[in-house]
C-alpha positions in Angstrom: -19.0 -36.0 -19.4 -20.5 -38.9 -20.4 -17.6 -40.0 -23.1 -15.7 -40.5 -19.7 -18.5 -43.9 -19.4 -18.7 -45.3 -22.7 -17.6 -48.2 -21.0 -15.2 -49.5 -17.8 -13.4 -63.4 -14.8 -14.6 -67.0 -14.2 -13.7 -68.0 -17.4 -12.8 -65.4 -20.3 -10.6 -66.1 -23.3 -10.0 -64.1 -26.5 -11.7 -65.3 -29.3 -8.3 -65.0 -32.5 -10.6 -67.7 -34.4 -12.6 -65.7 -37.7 -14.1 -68.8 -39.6 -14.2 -69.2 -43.1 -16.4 -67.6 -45.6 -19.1 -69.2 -46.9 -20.7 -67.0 -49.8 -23.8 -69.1 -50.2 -25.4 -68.2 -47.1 -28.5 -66.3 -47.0 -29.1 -63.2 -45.6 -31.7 -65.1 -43.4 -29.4 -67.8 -42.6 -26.9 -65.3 -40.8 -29.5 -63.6 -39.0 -30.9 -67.1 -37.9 -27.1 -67.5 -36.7 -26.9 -63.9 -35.4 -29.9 -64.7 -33.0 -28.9 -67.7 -31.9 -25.6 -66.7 -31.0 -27.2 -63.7 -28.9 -25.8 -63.1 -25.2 -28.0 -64.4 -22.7 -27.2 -63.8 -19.2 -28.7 -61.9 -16.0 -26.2 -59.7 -14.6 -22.9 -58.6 -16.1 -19.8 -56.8 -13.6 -16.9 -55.6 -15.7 -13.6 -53.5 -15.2 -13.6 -51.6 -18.6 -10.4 -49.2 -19.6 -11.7 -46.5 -21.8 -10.3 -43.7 -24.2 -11.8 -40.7 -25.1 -10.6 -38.5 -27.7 -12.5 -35.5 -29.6 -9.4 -34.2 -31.7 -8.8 -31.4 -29.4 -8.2 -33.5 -26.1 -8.2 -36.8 -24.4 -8.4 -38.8 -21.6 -8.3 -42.5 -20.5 -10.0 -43.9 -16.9 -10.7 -47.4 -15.8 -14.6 -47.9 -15.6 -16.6 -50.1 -13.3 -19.6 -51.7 -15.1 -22.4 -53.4 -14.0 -25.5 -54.5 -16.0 -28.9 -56.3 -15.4 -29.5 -57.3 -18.5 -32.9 -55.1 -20.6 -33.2 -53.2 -17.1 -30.0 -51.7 -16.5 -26.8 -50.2 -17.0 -24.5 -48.9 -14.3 -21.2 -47.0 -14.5 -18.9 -45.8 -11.9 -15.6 -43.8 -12.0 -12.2 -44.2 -9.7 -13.7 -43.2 -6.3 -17.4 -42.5 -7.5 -16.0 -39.4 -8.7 -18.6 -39.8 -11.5 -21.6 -42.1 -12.0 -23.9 -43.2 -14.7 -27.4 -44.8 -14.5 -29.1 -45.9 -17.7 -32.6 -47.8 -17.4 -35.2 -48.4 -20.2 -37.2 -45.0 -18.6 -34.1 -42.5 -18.4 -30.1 -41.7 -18.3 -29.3 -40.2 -15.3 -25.8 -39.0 -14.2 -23.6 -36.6 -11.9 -20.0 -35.9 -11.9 -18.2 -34.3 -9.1 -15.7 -33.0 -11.0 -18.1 -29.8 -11.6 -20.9 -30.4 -9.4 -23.4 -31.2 -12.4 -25.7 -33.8 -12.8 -28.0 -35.0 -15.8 -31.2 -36.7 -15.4 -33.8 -37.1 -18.2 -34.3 -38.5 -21.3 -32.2 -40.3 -24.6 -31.5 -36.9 -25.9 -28.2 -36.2 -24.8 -26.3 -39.6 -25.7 -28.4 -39.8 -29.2 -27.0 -36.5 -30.0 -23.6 -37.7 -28.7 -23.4 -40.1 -31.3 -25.5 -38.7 -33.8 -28.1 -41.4 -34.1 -31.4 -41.7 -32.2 -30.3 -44.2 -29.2 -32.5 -45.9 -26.3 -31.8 -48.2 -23.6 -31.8 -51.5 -25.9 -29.6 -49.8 -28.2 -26.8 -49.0 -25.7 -27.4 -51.9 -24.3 -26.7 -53.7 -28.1 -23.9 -51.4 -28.4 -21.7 -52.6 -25.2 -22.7 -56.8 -26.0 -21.7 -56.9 -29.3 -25.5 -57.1 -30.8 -27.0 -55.2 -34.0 -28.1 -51.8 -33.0 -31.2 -52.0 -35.0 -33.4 -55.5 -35.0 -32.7 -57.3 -38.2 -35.6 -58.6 -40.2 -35.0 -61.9 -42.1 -37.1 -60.3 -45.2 -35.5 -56.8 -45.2 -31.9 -57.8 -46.1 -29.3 -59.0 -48.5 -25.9 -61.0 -48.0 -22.7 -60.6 -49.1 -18.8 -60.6 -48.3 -16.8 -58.0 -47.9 -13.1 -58.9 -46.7 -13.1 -61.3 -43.6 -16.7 -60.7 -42.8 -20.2 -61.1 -44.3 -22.0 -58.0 -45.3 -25.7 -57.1 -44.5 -27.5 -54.6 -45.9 -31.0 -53.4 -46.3 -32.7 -54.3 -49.8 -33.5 -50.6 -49.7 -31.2 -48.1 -48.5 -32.9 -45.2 -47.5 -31.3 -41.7 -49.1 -30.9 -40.1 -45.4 -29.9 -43.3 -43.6 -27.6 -46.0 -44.6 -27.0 -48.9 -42.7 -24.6 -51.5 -43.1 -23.7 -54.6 -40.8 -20.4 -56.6 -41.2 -21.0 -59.8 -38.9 -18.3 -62.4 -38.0 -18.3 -65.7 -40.0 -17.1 -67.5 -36.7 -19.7 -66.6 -34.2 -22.2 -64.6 -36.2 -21.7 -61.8 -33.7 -21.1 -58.1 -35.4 -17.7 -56.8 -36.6 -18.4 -53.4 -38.0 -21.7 -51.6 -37.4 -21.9 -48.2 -39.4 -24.6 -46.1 -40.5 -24.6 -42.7 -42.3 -26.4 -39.8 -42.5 -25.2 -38.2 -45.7 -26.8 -35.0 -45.8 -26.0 -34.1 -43.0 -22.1 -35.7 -42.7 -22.6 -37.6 -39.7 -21.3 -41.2 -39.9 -21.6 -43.9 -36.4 -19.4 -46.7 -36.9 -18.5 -49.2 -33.9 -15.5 -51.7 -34.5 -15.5 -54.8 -32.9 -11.9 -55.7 -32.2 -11.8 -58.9 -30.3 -14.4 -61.1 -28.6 -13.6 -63.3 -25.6 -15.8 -66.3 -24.5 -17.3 -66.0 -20.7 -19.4 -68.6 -19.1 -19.8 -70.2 -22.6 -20.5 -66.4 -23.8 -19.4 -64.6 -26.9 -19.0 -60.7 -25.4 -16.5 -58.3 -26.9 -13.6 -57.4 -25.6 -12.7 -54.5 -27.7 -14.7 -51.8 -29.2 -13.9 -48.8 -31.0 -17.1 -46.1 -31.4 -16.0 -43.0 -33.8 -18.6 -40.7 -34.4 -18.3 -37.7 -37.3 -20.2 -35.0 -38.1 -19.2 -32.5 -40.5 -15.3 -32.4 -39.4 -15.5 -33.0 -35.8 -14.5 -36.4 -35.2 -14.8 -37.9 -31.4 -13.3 -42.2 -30.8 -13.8 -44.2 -27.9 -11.9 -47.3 -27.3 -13.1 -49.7 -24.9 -11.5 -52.8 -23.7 -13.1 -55.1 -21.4 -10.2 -56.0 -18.8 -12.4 -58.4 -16.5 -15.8 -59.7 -16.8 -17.9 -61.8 -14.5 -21.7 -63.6 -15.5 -24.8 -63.7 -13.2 -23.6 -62.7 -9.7 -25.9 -60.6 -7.2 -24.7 -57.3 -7.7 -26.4 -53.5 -6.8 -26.6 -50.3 -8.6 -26.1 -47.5 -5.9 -26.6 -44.2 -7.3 -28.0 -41.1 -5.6 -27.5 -37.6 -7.3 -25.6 -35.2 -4.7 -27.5 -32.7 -3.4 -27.1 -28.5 -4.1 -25.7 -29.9 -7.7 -26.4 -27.7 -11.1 -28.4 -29.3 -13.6 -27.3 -29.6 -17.0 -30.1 -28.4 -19.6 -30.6 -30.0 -22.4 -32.0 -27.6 -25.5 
């Protein structure tokens, strides 16, 4: 139920610019760049179209998303018919679709996606930012294509990560990491970026997620975004609903 979420303007304009290649910067020079060009903002509201697809079926909803940025992340459906509450402590949501409701820990949406996730790294996820911190000393630079390529100096054997980062705004345009003994691959796609309140946020984002030979995608596209306004996160689980268990 939670696919359903993975994601729902003053000024906001697509970003078509890429930048030129420059092959002799430094694997600490595009982090440097990376960090600078981080979001920094309080509160984030967003209309956010979002497809779902596992192979088998699909489905495609208009999401309403509302952040406080490193505390939390809110998601509504059409008509509250569903609701998502993420904060650094817990995910909690309910759908009324089924009368069911969710409310503990990181498990379920780390083994959604195969990879361990927590509240920073969702939160990374929807902005646009590397899912895992990146250490000036523990990478090397390349190119590959239209984008720079960072990698760790020492792949491990059970998880590879790999980082492809706009040469424009320094802001990611692949992420993908693979666990190879057990065929699961994450990679998120950054289509697009737009520029809000002087921000660099995406605007499109693809998530596929395989393991073994099921394959699930999630296309989001960011249809309206609004910076730093007073918003609220009203969420209160229905009562008489069936928890879902989580093994």
């Amino acid at each position: 139920m939670f696919a359903l979420f993975l994601l729902g303007c003053k000024t906001q304009q697509t970003i078509t610019a890429t930048g030129a290649l420059n092959s002799n910067l430094t694997a600490r020079q595009l982090i440097r760049n990376n960090h600078r060009n981080a979001t920094n903002f309080k509160t984030l509201v967003a209309k956010v179209k979002a497809d779902y697809s596992n192979g088998n079926s699909s489905k495609g909803t208009t999401i309403s998303l509302r952040m406080e940025k490193d505390k939390t992340i809110w998601m509504s459906a059409p008509f509250s018919m569903a609701k998502v509450l993420i904060t650094p402590k817990k995910v909690q949501f309910y759908n009324k679709l089924d009368n069911t409701y969710f409310d503990g820990d990181f498990k379920l949406l780390s083994d959604f996606v195969g990879t361990e996730l927590d509240f920073g790294k969702v939160q990374n996820i929807l902005l646009g930012e590397a899912l895992y911190e990146l250490d000036k000393s523990d990478y090397i630079a390349s190119t590959y294509q239209d984008s720079y390529l960072l990698e760790p100096k020492s792949q491990q054997a059970l998880f590879e990560i790999f980082y492809l980062m706009n040469p424009g705004h320094f802001k990611m345009d692949s992420q993908q990491f693979a666990q190879p003994q057990d065929n699961r691959i994450l990679e998120i796609d950054y289509k697009n970026y737009q520029k809000v309140d002087k921000q660099t946020l995406p605007q499109n984002i693809k998530i596929i997620a395989v393991e073994g030979v099921k394959e699930t995608t999630i296309e989001l596209e960011y249809k309206s975004v609004v910076l730093n306004e007073k918003i609220r996160f009203p969420f209160r689980i229905p009562s008489g609903y069936k928890e879902i268990a989580i093994k």
